[in-house]
C-alpha positions in Angstrom: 30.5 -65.6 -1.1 33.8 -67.5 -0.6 36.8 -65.1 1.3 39.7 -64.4 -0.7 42.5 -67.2 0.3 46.1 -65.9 2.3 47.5 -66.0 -0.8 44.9 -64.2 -2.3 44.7 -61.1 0.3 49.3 -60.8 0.2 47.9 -59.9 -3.2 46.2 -56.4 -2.0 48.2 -53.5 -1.7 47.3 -52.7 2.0 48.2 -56.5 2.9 51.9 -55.8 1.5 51.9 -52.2 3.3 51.3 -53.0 6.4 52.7 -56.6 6.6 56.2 -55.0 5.6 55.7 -51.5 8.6 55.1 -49.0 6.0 54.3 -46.0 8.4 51.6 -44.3 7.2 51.9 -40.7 8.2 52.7 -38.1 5.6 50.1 -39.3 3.3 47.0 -37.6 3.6 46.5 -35.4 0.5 47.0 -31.9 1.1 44.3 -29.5 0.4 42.6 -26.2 0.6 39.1 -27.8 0.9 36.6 -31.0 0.6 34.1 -31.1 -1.7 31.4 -34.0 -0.3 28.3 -34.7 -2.7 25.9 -37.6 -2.5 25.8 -39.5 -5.5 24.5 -42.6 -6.6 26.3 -46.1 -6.3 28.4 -47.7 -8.8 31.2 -44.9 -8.9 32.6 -46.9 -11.8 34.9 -45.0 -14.9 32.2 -45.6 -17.1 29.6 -43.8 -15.2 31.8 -40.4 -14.3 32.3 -40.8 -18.2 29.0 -41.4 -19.4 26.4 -40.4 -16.8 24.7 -37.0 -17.7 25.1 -36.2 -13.7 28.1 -37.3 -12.7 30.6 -36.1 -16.3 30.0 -32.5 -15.3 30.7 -33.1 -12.1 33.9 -35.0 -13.2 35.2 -32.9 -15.7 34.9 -29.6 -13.0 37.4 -31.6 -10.9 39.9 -32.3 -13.6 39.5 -28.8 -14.5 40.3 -27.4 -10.9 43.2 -30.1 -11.0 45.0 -29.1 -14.0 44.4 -25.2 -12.8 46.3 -26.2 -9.6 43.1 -25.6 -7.5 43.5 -28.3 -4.5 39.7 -28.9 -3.8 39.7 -32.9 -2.7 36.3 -34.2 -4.3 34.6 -36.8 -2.4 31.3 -39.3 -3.5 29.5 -40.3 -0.2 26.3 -43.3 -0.8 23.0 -42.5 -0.1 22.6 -43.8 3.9 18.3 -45.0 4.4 18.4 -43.0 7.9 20.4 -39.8 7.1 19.3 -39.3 3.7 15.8 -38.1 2.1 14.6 -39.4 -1.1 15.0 -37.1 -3.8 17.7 -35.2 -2.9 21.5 -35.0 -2.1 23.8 -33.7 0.7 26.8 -31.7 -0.8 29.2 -30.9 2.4 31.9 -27.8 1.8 34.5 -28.2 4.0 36.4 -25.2 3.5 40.1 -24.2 5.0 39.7 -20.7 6.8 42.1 -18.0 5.6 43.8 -18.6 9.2 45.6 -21.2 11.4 43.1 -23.5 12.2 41.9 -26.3 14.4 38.9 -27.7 12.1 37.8 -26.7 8.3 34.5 -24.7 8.1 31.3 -26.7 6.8 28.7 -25.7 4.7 25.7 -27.7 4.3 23.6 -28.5 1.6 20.1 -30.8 0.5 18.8 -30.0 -3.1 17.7 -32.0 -6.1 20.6 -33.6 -7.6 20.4 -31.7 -10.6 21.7 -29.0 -8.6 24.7 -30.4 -7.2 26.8 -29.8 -11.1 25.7 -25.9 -10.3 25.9 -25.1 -6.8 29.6 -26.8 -7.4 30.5 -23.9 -9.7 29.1 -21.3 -7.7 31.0 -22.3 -4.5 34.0 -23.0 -6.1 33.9 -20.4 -9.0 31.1 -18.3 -9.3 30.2 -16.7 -5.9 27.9 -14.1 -7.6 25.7 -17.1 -8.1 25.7 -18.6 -4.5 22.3 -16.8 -3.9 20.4 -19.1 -5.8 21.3 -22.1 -3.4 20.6 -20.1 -0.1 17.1 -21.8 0.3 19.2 -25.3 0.1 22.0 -24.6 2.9 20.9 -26.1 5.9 21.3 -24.8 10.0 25.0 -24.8 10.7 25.0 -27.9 13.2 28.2 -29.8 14.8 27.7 -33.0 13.5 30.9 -35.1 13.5 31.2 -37.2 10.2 33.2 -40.4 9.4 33.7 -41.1 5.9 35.5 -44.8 5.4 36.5 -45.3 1.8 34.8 -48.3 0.4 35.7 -47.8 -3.1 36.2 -51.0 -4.6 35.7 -49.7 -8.5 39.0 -48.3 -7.5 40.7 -50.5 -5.2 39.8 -53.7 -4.1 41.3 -53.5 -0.9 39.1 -50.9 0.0 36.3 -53.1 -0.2 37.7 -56.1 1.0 39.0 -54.0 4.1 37.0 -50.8 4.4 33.5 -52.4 4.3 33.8 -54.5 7.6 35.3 -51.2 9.0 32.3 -49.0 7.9 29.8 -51.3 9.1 31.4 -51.6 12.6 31.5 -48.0 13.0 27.9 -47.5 11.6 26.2 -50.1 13.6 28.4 -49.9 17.0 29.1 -46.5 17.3 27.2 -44.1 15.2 23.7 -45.3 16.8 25.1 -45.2 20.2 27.9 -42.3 20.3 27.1 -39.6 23.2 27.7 -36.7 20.2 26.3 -36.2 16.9 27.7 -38.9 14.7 27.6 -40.0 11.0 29.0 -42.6 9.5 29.2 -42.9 5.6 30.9 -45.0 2.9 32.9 -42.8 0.9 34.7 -43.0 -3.0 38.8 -42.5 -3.2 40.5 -40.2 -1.6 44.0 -41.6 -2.3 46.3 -44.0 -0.5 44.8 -47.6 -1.3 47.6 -49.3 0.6 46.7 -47.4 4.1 43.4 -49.5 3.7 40.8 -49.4 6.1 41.3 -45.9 5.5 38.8 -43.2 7.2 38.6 -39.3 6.8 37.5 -37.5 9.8 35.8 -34.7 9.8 35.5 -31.5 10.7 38.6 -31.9 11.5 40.1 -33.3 8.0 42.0 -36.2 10.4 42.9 -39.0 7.6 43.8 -42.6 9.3 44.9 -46.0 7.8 45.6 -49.5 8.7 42.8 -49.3 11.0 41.9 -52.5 13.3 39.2 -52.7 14.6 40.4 -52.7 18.4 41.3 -49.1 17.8 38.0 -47.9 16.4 36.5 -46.7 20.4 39.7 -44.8 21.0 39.8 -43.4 17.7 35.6 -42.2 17.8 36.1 -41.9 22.1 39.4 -40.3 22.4 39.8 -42.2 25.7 43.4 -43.8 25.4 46.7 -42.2 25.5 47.2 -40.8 22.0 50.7 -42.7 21.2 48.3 -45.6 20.8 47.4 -44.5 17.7 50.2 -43.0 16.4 50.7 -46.4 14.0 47.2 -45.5 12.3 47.3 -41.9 12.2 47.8 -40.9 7.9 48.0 -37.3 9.1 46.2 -33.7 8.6 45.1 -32.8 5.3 45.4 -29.0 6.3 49.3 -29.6 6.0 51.9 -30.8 3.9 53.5 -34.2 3.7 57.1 -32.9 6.1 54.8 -31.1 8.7 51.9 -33.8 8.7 55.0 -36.1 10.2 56.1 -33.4 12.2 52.8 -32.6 13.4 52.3 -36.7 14.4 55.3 -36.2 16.9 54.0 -32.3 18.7 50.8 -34.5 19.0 51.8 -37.5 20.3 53.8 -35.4 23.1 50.6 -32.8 24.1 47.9 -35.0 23.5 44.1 -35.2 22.8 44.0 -31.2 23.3 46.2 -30.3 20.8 43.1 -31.6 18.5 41.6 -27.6 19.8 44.7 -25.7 19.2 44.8 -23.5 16.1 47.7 -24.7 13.2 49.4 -23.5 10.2 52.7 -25.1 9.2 55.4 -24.3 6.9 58.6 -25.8 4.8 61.5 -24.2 6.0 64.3 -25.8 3.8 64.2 -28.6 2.0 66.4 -31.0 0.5 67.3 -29.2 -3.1 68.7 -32.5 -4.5 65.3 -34.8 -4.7 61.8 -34.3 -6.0 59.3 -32.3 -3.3 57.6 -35.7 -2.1 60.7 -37.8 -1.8 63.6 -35.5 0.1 66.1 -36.9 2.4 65.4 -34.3 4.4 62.6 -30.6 5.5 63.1 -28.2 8.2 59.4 -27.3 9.0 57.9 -24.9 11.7 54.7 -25.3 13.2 52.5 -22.3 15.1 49.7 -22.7 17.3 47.5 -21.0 19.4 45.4 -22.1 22.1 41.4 -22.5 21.8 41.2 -19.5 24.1 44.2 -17.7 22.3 46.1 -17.3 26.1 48.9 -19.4 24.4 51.0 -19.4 21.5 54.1 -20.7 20.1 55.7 -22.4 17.5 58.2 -25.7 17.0 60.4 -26.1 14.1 61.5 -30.0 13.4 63.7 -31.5 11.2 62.5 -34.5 9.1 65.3 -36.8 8.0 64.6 -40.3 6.2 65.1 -43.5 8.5 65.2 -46.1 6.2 62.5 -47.6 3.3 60.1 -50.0 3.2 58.6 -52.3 0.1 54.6 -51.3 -0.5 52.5 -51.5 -3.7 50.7 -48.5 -4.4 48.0 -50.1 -5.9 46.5 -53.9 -5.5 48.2 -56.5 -8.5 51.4 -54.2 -8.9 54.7 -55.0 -8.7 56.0 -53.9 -5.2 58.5 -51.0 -5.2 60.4 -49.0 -2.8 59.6 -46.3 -0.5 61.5 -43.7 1.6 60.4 -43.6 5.4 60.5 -40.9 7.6 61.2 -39.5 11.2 61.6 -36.7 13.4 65.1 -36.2 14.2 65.1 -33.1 16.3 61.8 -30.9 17.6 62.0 -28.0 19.4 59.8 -25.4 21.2 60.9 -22.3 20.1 58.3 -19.3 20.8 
């Protein structure tokens, strides 16, 4: 196979992104949960159009779009040594009512014929959850990885994601000290952050990875501000507090990964579009993992300058706002 030219890769969005310090935090999708299902490989248009499993399946997700239901779906492939033949994993990663440190997981194996309705019953028929208790599976904590290597949406996924995934599959999941998974995952937004990686339970979404920061990022054995250039942010918050968030983190360190969060907009700037303000007050609470310690910070995200980026490989470059925290403050 012959390797896209230079000229060829300053054609991929996440070539132009990062070659031009577009920072990445702030763009994790915010959501109330994760839906993850096993499907079958290609996740093209056509299929999710065509393919009696998969256009149910698609069509629920529009649905719970349009209704303003923020459920992030997510296609993981088939893996020979963590799946079984004839049937699927469906992983519910679910935001508790409360402030939070990781989403809660339910776990699933069944035919997949049965992912289309055990989707509607967790999503919007509980009185039908029953029927799937012989599926769930022993809660268990299992840390999974899911790298986007979506090329049917993206090319820069594949081009960037797949040499990401298979580093991570053959050099850490086989030989991590905890309960590790790997998978290659569909799109779950941000093409130009690619390699881009979700990690969960914790909802953690990076970009721009390299692979000298992979052991830090699975080992959490570095100072934390090492990261800070890949970190995309937490997908439990919204786009001002994920960048406020970055900077509480980056000061406390790898235990504020334990501490329970919720996060709010306090003001925002009235005279732009929610996504592109000039400016967002936002407060952050936490508590510790032993609830001995709480308290909150409020911060004040102000834009620092812009960047050009493509959202998507073969467009035409445009303009972005970037961010930073001008003042944070400890105040409970």
């Amino acid at each position: 196979m012959t390797m896209p030219s230079l000229t060829a890769d300053c054609q991929f969005c996440s070539v132009i992104s990062k070659t031009n310090g577009e920072d990445p935090i702030g763009s994790a999708n915010p959501c109330e949960g994760w839906m993850v299902m096993e499907l079958p490989l290609p996740w093209t248009e056509e299929r999710f159009h065509s393919d009696p499993l998969l256009l149910p399946i698609h069509d629920l997700f529009h649905d719970l779009y349009d209704r303003g239901i923020q459920v992030a779906p997510m296609a993981i492939a088939s893996d020979r040594e963590y799946s079984q033949p004839g049937l699927a994993h469906v992983f519910h990663y679910r935001r508790p009512t409360h402030a939070f440190a990781q989403f809660e997981r339910q776990t699933f194996l069944l035919p997949p014929t049965q992912i289309f309705p055990l989707l509607k019953a967790l999503l919007s028929e509980p009185e039908n959850l029953h029927r799937f208790l012989p599926y769930e599976q022993p809660t268990d904590s299992i840390r999974d990885i899911m790298v986007c290597t979506h090329g049917n949406i993206d090319i820069a996924c594949a081009r960037f994601g797949q040499p990401i995934y298979a580093q991570l599959r053959k050099a850490y999941a086989a030989q991590s000290h905890e309960p590790l998974r790997v998978w290659r995952c569909s799109h779950f937004g941000g093409h130009q952050f690619a390699p881009t990686l979700v990690d969960f339970p914790t909802g953690q979404v990076w970009g721009h990875l390299e692979p000298h920061v992979l052991e830090s990022l699975i080992y959490q054995n570095c100072p934390v501000t090492e990261l800070r250039p890949f970190y995309r942010g937490w997908s439990a918050l919204g786009q001002y507090a994920q960048i406020a968030e970055r900077e509480i983190w980056m000061q406390r360190g790898w235990d504020w990964l334990h501490y329970r969060k919720s996060g709010q907009v306090l003001a925002q700037d009235p005279d732009h579009e929610d996504g592109d303000a000039d400016w967002a007050e936002v407060r952050l609470e936490f508590e510790s993992p032993d609830r001995r310690t709480r308290g909150a910070y409020e911060a004040r995200v102000e834009v620092c300058g812009s960047v050009i980026t493509a959202h998507n490989s073969g467009d035409d470059p445009i303009l972005v706002k970037q961010y930073r925290v001008s003042s944070l403050v400890q105040v409970a």
